[in-house]
C-alpha positions in Angstrom: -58.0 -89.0 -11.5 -58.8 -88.1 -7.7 -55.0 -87.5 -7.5 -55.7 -85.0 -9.9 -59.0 -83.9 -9.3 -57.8 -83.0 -5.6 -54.5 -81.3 -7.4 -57.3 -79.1 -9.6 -59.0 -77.9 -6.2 -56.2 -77.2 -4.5 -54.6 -75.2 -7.0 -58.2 -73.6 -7.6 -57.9 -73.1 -3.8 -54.7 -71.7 -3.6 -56.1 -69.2 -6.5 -59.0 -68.0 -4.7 -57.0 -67.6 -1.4 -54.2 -65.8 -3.7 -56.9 -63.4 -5.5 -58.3 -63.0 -1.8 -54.8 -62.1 -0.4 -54.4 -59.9 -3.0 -57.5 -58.4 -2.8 -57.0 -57.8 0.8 -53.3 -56.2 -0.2 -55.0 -53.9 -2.2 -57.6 -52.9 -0.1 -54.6 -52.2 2.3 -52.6 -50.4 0.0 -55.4 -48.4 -1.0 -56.2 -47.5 2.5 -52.5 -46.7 3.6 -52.6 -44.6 -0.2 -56.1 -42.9 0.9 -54.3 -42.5 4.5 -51.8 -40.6 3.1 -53.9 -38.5 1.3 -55.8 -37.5 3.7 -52.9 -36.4 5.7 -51.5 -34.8 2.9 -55.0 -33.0 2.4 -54.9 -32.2 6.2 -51.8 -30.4 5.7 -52.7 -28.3 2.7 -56.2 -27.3 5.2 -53.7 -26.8 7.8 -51.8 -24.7 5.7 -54.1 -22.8 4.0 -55.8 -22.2 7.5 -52.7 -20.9 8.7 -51.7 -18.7 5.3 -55.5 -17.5 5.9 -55.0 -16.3 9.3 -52.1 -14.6 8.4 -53.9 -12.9 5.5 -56.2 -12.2 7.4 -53.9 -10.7 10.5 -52.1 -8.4 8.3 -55.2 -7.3 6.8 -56.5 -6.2 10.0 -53.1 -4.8 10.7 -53.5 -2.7 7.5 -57.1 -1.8 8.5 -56.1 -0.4 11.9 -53.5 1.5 10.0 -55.7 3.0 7.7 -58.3 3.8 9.9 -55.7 5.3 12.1 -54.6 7.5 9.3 -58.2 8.1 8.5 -58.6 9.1 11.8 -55.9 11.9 12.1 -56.7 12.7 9.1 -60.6 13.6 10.1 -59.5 15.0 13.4 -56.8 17.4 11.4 -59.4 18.3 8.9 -61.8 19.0 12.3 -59.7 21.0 13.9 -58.6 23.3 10.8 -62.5 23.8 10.3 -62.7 24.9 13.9 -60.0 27.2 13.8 -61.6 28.8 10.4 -64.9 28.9 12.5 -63.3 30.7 15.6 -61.7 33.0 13.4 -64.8 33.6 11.1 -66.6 34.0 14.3 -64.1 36.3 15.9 -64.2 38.3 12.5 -67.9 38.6 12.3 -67.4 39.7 16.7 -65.7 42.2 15.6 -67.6 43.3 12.6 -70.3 43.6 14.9 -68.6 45.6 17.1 -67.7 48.0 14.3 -70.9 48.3 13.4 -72.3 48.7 16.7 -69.9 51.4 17.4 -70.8 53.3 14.3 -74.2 52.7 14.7 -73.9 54.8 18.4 -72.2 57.3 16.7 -74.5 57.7 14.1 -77.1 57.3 17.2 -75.1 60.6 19.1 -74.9 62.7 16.2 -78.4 62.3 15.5 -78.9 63.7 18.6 -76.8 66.5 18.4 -78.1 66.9 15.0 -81.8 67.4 16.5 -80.6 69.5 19.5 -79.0 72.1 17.2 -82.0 72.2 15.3 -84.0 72.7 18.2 -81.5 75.6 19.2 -81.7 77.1 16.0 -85.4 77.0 16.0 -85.1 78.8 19.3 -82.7 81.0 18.4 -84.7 82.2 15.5 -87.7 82.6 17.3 -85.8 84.6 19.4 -84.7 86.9 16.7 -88.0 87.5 15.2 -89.3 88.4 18.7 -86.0 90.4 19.2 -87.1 92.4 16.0 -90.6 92.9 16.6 -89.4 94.5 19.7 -86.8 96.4 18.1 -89.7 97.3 15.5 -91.9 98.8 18.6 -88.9 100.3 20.0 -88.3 102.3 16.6 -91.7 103.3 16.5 -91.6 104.7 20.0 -88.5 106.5 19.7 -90.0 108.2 16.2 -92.7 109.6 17.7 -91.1 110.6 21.3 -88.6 112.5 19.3 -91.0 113.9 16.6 -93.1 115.0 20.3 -90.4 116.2 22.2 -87.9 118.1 19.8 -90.1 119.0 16.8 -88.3 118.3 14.3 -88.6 117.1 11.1 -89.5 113.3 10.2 -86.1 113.6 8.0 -84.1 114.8 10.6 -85.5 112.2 12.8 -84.8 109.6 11.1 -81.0 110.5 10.6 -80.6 111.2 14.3 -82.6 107.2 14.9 -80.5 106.1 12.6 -77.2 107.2 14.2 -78.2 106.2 17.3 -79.8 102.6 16.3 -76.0 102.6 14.3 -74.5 103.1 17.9 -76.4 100.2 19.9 -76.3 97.9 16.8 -72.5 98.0 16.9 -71.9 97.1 20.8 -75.3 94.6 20.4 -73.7 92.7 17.1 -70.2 93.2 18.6 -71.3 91.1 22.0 -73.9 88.8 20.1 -71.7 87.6 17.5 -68.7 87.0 20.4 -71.8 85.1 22.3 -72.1 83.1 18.8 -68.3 82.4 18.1 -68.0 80.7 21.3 -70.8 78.7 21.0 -69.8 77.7 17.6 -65.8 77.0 18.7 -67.4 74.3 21.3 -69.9 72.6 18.9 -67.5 72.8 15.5 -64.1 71.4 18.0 -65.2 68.3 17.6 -66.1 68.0 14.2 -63.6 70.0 13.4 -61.1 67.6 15.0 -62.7 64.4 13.0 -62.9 66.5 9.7 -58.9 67.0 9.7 -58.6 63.5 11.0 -60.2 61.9 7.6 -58.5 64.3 5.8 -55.0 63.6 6.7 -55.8 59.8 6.2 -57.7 60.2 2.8 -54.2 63.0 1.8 -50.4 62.1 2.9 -49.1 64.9 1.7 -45.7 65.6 1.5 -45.2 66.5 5.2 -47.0 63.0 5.9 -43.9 61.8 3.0 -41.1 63.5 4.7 -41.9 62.3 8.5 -43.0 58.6 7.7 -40.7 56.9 5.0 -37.3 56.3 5.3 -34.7 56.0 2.0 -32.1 53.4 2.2 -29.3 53.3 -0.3 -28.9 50.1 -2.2 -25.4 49.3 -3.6 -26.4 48.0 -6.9 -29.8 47.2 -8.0 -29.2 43.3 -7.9 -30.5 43.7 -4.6 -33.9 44.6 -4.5 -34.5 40.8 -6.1 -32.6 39.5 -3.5 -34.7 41.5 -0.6 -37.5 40.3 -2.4 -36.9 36.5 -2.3 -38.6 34.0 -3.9 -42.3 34.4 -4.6 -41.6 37.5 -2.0 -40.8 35.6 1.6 -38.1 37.7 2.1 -39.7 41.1 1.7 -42.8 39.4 3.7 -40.2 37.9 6.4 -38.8 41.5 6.7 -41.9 43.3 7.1 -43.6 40.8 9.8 -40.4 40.8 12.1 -40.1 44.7 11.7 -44.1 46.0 11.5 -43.1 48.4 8.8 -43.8 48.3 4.9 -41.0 48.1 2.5 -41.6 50.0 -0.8 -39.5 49.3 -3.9 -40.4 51.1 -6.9 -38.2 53.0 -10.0 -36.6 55.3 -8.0 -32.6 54.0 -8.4 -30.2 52.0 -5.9 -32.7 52.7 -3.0 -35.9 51.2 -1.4 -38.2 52.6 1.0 -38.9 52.2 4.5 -42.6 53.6 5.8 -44.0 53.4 9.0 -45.9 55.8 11.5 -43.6 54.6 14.5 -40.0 56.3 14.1 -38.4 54.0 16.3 -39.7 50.6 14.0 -38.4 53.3 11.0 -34.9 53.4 12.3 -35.1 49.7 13.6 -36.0 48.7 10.0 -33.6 50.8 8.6 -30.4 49.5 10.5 -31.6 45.8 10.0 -31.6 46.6 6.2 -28.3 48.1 5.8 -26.5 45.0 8.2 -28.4 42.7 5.7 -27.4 44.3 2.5 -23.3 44.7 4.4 -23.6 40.7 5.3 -25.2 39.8 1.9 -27.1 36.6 3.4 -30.8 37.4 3.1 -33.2 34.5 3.9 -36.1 34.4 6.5 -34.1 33.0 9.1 -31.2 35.3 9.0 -33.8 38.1 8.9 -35.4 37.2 12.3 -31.4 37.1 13.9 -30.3 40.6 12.6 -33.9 42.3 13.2 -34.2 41.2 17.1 -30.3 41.7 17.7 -30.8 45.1 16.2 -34.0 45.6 18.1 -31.8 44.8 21.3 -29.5 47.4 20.5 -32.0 50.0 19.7 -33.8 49.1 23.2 -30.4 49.3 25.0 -29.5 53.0 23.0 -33.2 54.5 23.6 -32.8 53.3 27.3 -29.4 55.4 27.5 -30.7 58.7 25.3 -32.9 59.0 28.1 -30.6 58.6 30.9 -28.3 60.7 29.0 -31.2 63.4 28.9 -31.9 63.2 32.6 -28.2 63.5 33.2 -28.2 66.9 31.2 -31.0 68.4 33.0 -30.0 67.3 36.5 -33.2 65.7 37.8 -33.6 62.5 39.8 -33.9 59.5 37.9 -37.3 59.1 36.4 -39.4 56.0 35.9 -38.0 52.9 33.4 -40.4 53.3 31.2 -40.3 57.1 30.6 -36.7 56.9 30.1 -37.9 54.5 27.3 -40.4 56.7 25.7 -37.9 60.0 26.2 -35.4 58.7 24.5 -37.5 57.2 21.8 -37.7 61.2 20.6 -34.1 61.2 19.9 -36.1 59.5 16.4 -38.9 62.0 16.1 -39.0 65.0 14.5 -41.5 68.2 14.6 -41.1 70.8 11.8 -37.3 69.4 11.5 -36.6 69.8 15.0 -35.4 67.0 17.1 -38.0 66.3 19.7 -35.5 65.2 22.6 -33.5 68.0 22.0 -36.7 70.3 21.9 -37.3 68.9 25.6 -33.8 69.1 26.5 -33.9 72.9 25.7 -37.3 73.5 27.3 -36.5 72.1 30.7 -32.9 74.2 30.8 -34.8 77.2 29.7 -38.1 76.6 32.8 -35.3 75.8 35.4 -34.0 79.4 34.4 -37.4 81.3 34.6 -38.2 78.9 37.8 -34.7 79.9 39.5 -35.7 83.8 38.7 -38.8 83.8 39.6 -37.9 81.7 43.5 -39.7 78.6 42.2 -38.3 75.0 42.7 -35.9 74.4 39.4 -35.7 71.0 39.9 -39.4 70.2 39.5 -39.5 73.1 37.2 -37.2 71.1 34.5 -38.6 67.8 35.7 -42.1 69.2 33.7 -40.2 70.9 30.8 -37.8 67.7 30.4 -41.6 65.5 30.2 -43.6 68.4 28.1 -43.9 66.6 24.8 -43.5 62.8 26.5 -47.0 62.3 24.8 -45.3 62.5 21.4 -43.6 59.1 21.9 -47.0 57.4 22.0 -49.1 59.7 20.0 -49.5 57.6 16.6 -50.9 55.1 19.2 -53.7 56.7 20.9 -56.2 59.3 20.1 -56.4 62.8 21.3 -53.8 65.6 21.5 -50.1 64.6 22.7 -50.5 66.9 25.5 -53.1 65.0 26.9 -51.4 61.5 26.3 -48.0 62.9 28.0 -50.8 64.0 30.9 -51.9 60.5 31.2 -48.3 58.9 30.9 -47.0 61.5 34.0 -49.9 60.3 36.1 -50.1 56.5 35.6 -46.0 56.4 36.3 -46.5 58.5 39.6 -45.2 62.3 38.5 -46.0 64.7 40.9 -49.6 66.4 40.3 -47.8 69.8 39.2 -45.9 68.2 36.8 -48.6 66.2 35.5 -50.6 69.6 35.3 -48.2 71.4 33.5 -47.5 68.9 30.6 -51.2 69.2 29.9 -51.8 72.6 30.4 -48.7 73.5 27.9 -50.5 74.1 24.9 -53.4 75.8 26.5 -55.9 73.2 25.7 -56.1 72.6 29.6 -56.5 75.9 31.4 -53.1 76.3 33.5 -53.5 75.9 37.2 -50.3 77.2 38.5 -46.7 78.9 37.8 -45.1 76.0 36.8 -47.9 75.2 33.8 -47.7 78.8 32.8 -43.2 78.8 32.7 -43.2 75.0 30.7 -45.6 77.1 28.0 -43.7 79.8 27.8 -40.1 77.9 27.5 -42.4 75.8 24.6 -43.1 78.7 22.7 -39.7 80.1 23.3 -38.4 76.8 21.9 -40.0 76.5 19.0 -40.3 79.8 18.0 -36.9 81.1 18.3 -35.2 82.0 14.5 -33.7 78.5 12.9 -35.4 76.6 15.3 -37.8 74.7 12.9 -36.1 74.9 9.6 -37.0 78.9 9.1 -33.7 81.0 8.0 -33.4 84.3 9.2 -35.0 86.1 6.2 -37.9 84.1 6.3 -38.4 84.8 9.9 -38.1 88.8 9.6 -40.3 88.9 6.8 -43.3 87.3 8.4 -42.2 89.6 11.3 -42.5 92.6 9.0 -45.9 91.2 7.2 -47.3 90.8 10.8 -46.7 94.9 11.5 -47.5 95.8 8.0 -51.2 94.2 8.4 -52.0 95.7 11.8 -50.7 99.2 10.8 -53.2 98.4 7.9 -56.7 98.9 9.8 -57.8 102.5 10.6 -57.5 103.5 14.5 -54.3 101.8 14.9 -51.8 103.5 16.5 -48.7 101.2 17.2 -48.1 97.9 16.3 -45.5 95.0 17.9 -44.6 91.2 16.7 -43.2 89.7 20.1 -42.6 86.6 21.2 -40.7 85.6 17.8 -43.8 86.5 15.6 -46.0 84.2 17.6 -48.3 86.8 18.9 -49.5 90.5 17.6 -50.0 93.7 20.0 -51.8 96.6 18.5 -52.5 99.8 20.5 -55.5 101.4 19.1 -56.6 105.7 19.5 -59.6 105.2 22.3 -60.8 107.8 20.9 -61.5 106.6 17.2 -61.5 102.9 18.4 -64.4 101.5 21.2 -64.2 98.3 23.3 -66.6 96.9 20.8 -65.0 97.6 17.8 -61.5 96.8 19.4 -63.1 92.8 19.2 -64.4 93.6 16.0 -60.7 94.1 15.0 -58.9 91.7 16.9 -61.3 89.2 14.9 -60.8 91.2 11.4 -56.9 90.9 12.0 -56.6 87.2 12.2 -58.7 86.7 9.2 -56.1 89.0 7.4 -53.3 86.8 8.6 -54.8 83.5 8.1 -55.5 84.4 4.4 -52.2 86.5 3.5 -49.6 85.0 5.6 -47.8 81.1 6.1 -46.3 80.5 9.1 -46.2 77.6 12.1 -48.4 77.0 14.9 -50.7 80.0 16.0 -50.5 83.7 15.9 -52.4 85.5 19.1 -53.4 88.5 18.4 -53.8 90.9 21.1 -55.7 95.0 20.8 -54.7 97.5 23.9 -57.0 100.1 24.2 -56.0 102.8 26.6 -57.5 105.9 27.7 -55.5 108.5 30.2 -57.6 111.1 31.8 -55.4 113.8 33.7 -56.8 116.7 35.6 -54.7 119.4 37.9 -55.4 120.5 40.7 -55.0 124.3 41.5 
């Protein structure tokens, strides 16, 4: 029974030391198992920490980046706004210049406005004290005469009247003169801006003929092809060439208008090498037009030399050579202005050489005369003027200088050379077929001219010389004073400016001579 009561313990021993073991193994195990989860867990922290920082990496990446872009973005959109601000600012500069400019001119005429009427005011006051005086002066004379020769108030009065006729003519005759030339200088410069607006507000058909250019076209396919798409070709051809191309109805042709002949015939040859080589596009527009502008600097550079060459003068400055031969491509009443000047200088070296003046320097200034016309659609004022200016600020010689601005009398001439360059001008332009005037045409303004002077009453003789450009009329002295001579002069060019059409300006000249001869005995 102890045997086996001592078996029973040990076995219970051996149980409770096994359950113990056991419970110690799985304690273990589940330690080594929580271990290993833990680690495990670690990793997937570890991992997500890692996949996190990465995230988060490339999301600052992409932020830079987009705030980058952002950037740029701002900065482009500041810098077009300040670019529309500078040119809205230089716009409104300008604007305001304008208007300052028109309000000093509104400022000046106001002036001139007030001074007139403060003339006029004089003047009239004047008048009415003038005819109180005359008013006395009548008075007196009536009764001096009615005193002293006894006669009747009737015949008084007729022989007053007579007499008063007799002043009033030479007193109107000289007062009206007094006003004309007052009113030339005051109305000149009105005058000037009046015709000014006018020719911009009306192109005629003389504005027509001298500013537009035709150009054939070959089929009318074409003129959508110079067009382009949504018009860059057309725009393309106008910015490169500064002139405006017009395509309308009118058949196979398009239109080339400028105020600058030399851009005219630059745009015109660019066109016709476009429509020969067929490829029209922006870029093959810009080639053609600044190869072509090469060859028109290179031909306007030798029409001048060539025109020096003709004359036989020494060379002349670059850039008149330029501007002379840019008139080989202006015309004035269908006369070629290079040829014009060509003429004019050949014709002064021949009154110079006649007269024992220096025909060098003599067709120097004729060769230069109408140099102003290569820049006059540029600047203001009359071309003689301009060519003036030009001459001067490239070193010409004074004479020369005062002779291309003295040519149409708008300067008064100085010296023998100014006075032989206006007379080779006038020669020039005024000789039959010279300005697209046939020969019928020409005599019968010729004709008209004598017709109308032998028209007034006193005349005895009258001349067209100088090609119908001026008028002589010899007047009886006896039926025809110095008084009434102005009075007709003035009476004859209103006559002609009404009846007749013809170029330029008609001078009209009265000769009154009176011969007294006596013999001795």
């Amino acid at each position: 029974m102890m045997w086996l009561a001592n078996s029973g313990l040990h076995d219970a021993a051996l149980v409770a030391g096994g359950v113990v073991a056991g419970i110690l193994l799985f304690r273990w195990v589940e330690k080594r198992r929580h271990a290993a989860i833990q680690a495990e867990h670690d990793a997937i922290l570890n991992r997500a920490r890692r996949q996190a920082e990465d995230l988060n990496r490339e999301a600052r990446m992409q932020a830079a980046e987009e705030a980058l872009k952002l950037r740029a973005q701002t900065e482009m959109a500041f810098a077009a706004r300040d670019r529309e601000l500078a040119e809205a600012e230089s716009r409104l500069t300008e604007r305001e210049r304008l208007f300052n400019q028109q309000f000093e001119s509104l400022v000046q005429q106001e002036q001139k406005l007030r001074m007139q009427e403060k003339a006029a005011a004089q003047a009239a006051q004047e008048a009415s004290e003038k005819q109180a005086q005359y008013e006395e002066l009548v008075r007196q004379a009536r009764e001096k005469l009615l005193n002293l020769a006894r006669t009747t108030e009737e015949e008084a009065r007729t022989l007053l009247l007579a007499q008063l006729e007799k002043d009033m003519v030479s007193d109107v005759s000289a007062y009206s003169r007094h006003l004309l030339e007052e009113a030339r200088v005051r109305v000149e410069e009105k005058a000037r801006r009046a015709l000014a607006i006018a020719i911009q507000r009306y192109a005629g058909d003389h504005t027509s003929e001298t500013t537009t250019t035709s150009v054939a076209l070959p089929s009318e396919e074409l003129k959508g092809r110079i067009i382009g798409r949504d018009g860059r070709n057309i725009r393309a051809f106008e910015s490169a060439t500064g002139v405006t191309v017009l395509i309308d109805d009118t058949p196979n042709a398009v239109v080339l208008s400028a105020f600058d002949p030399v851009r005219r015939e630059l745009a015109r040859m660019a066109m016709e090498r476009l429509l020969a080589d067929g490829r029209i596009h922006p870029t093959r527009i810009e080639e053609v037009v600044e190869k072509v502008r090469h060859e028109m600097e290179e031909s306007i550079l030798r029409f001048g030399e060539e025109a020096v060459a003709r004359v036989g003068i020494p060379p002349l400055h670059p850039e008149l050579l330029k501007m002379l031969g840019s008139l080989r491509f202006r015309q004035s009443f269908s006369q070629n202005v290079l040829d014009h000047s060509i003429e004019v200088a050949q014709l002064t070296g021949l009154l110079a050489a006649e007269l024992g003046l220096d025909p060098v320097m003599a067709r120097r200034a004729g060769l230069l005369h109408d140099i102003g016309k290569a820049v006059s659609h540029e600047v203001e004022g009359p071309h003689a003027q301009a060519g003036a200016e030009i001459a001067r600020r490239h070193g010409e010689p004074p004479e020369v200088v005062s002779a291309v601005a003295c040519h149409h009398d708008q300067v008064p001439q100085n010296g023998p050379l100014a006075v032989l360059v206006s007379a080779a001008d006038a020669i020039s332009a005024a000789r039959p077929g010279a300005r697209s005037e046939t020969m019928g045409v020409y005599l019968k303004r010729v004709e008209d001219l004598e017709r109308i002077g032998m028209s007034f009453e006193g005349v005895e003789k009258v001349y067209a010389v100088q090609a119908g450009r001026e008028l002589r009329v010899f007047v009886h002295p006896d039926k025809v004073n110095d008084d009434q001579a102005y009075v007709l002069a003035r009476n004859l060019a209103r006559r002609i400016e009404n009846e007749l059409h013809y170029p330029g300006q008609i001078r009209i000249t009265v000769l009154r001579e009176t011969r007294c001869i006596e013999f001795a005995k």
